[in-house]
C-alpha positions as CSV (number, residue, x, y, z in Angstrom):
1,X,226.9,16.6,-90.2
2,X,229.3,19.0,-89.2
3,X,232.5,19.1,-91.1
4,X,234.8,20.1,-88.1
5,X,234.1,16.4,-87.3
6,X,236.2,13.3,-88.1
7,X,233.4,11.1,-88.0
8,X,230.6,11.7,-90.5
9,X,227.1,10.2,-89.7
10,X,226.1,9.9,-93.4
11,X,226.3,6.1,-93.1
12,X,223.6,6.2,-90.5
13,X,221.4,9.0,-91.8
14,X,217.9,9.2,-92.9
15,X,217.2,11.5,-96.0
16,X,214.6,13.4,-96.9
17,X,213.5,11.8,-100.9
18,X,211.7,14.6,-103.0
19,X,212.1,15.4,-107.0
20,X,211.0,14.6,-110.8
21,X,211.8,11.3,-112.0
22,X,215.2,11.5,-112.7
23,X,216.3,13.3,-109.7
24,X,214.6,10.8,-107.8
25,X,215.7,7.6,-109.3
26,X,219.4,9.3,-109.0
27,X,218.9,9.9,-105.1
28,X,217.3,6.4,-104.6
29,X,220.5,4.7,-106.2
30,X,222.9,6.9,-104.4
31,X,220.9,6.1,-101.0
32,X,220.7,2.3,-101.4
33,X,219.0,0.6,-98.3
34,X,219.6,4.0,-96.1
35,X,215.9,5.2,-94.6
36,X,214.3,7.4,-96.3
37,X,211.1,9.5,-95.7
38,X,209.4,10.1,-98.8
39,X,208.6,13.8,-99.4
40,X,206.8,13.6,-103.1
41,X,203.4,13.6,-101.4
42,X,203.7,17.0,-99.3
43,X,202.2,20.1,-100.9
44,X,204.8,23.1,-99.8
45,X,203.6,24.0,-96.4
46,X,204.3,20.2,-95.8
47,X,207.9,20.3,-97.1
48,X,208.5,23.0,-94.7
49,X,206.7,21.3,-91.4
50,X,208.8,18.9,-92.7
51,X,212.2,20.7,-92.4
52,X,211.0,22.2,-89.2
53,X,210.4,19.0,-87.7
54,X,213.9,18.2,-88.0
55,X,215.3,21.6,-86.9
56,X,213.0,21.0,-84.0
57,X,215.0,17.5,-83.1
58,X,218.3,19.0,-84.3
59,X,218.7,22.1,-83.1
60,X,216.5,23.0,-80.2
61,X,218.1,20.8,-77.9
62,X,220.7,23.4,-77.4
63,X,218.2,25.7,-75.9
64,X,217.8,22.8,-73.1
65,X,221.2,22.3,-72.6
66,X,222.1,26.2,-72.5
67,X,219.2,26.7,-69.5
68,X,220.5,23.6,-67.3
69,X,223.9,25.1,-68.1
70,X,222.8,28.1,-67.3
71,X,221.4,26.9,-63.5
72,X,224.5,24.6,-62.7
73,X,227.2,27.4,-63.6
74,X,225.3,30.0,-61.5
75,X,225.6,27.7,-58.9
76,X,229.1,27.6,-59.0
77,X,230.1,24.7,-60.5
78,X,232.9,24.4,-62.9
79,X,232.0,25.3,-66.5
80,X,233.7,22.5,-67.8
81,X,232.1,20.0,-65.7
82,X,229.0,20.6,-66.2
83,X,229.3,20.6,-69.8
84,X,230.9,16.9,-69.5
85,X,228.1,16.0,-67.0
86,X,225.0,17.5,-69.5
87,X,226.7,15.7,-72.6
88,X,226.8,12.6,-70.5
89,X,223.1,13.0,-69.4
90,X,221.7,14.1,-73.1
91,X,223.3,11.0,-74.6
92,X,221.9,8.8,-72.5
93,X,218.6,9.9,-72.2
94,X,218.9,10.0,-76.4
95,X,220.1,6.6,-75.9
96,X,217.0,5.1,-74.2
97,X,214.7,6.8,-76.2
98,X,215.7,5.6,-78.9
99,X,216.7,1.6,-77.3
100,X,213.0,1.7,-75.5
101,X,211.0,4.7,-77.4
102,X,208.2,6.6,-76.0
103,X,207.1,6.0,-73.0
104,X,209.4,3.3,-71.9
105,X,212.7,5.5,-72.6
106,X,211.4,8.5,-70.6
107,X,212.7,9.1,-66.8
108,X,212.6,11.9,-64.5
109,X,209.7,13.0,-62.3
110,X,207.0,13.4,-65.0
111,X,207.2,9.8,-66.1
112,X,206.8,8.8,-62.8
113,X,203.6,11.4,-62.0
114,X,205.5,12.7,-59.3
115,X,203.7,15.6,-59.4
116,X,205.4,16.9,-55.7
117,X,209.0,16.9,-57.7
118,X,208.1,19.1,-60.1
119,X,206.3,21.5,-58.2
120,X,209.8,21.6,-56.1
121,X,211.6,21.7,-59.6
122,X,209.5,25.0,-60.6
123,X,210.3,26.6,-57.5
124,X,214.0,26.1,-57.3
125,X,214.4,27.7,-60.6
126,X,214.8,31.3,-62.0
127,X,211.6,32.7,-64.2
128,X,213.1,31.5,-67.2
129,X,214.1,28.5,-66.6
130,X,210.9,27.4,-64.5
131,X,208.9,28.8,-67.3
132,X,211.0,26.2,-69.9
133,X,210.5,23.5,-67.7
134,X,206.7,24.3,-66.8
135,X,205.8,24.0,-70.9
136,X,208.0,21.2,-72.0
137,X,206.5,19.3,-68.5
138,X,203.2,19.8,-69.9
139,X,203.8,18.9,-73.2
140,X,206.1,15.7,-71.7
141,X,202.8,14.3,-69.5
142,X,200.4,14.9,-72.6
143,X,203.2,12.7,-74.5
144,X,203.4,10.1,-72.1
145,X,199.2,9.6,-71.6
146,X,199.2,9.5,-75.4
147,X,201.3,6.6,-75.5
């Protein structure tokens, strides 16, 4: 909910719903039928799992899009390019996750257990970025076989 943005997304949010009664009642009315996860019941290391849950979702996707930036522009390609190509690619992948969830709306080689691929994947990329891909691979098949 950035401000340098014409379109807000408070119409579509989810809120976090914590507070005595009257704050509570208050932020019920004020949120209507909007979803809501209900925050009373945590103690205060839940209220803060609870925040970095969302910071996790909200903000660390930048870190993926900054390595496979990273790898494309050292290639050569044109900055601005890639950045259209990676915003294309993060929006839909975000868009089938969230149309077919978990593990319908996953792709790519780890869905697939094409095991060959990502061994290739691993060793066409820097330390860095191989050791990015190597954890969030691991934690992607452990996802998926929970499913």
């Amino acid at each position: 909910m950035r401000r340098e943005l014409e379109r807000s997304r408070l119409a579509s949010a989810c809120f976090g719903v914590e507070g005595d009664g009257p704050a509570r009642a208050l932020a019920l009315a004020l949120l209507g039928e909007q979803p809501r996860l209900e925050l009373d019941g945590l103690d205060a290391r839940g209220r803060v799992a609870y925040h970095a849950a969302c910071a996790l979702a909200a903000n660390h996707v930048a870190v993926l899009f900054g390595a496979a930036r990273d790898v494309l522009t050292r290639q050569g390609h044109d900055a601005e390019v890639v950045s259209r190509a990676l915003h294309e690619l993060l929006r839909s992948s975000l868009e089938n996750l969230r149309a077919l969830g978990i593990p319908r709306g996953v792709t790519g080689p780890v869905s697939r257990g094409d095991d060959a691929a990502v061994a290739a994947h691993l060793d066409a990329l820097d330390d860095d970025a191989a050791a990015l891909y190597r954890a969030l691979s691991s934690r992607l098949a452990s996802l998926l076989r929970g499913a």
